[in-house]
C-alpha positions in Angstrom: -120.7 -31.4 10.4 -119.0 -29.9 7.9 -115.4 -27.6 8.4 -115.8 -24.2 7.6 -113.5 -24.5 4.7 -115.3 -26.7 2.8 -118.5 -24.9 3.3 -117.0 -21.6 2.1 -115.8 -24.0 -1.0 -118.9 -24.9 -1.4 -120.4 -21.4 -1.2 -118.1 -20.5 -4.0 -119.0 -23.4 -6.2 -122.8 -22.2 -5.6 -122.5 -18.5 -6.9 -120.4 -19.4 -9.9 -122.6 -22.1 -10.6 -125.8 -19.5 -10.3 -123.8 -17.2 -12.4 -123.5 -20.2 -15.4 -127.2 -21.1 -15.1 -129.3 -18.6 -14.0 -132.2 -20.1 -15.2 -131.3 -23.5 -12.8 -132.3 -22.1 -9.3 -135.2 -20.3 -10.3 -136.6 -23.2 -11.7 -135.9 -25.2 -8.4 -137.1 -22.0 -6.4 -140.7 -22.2 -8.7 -140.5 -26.6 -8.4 -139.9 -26.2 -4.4 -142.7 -24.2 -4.2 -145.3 -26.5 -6.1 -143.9 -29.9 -5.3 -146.0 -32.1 -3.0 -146.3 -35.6 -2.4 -146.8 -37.9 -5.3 -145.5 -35.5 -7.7 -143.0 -37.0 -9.9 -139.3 -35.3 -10.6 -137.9 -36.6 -14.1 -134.6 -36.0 -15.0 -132.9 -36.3 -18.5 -129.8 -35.9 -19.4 -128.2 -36.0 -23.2 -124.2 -35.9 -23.2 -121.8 -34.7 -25.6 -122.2 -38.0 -27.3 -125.8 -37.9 -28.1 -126.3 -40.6 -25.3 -129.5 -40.1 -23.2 -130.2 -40.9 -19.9 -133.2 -40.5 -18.3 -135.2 -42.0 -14.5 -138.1 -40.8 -12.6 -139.1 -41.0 -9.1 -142.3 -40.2 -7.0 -141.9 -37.5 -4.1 -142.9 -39.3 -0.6 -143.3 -37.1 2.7 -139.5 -38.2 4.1 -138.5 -36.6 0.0 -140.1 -33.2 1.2 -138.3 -32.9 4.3 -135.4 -33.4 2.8 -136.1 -31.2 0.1 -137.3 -28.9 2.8 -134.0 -29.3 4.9 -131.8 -28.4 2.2 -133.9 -25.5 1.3 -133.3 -23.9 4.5 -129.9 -24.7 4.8 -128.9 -23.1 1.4 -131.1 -20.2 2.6 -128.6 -19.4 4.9 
């Protein structure tokens, strides 16, 4: 269990984060709401450098409920 400390931290972290990328969280609200299992989540990532990163992985059921979890959680 986390200490109430670091959860209000985190809380923090979470609204200036939404306030830097607004776009972010309505895009994981919308993927949330249409993932299911098989779907696959890619992500990509290009640093300063011009480096690029990238992996894949298919959502199984023990994914969603994690997904799900954490959902409710941060709903909170």
């Amino acid at each position: 269990m986390m200490n109430p400390k670091m959860i209000l931290q985190l809380k923090t972290m979470l609204t200036k984060f939404r306030q830097n990328h607004p776009k972010v969280p309505l895009f994981f609200s919308a993927a949330s709401k249409a993932i299911n299992e098989g779907s696959v989540i890619e992500i990509s990532l290009t640093t300063a450098e011009g480096r690029e990163l990238c992996t894949n992985m298919r959502v199984t059921q023990d994914d969603l409920e994690m997904i799900r979890t954490l959902g409710e959680m941060a709903s909170k």
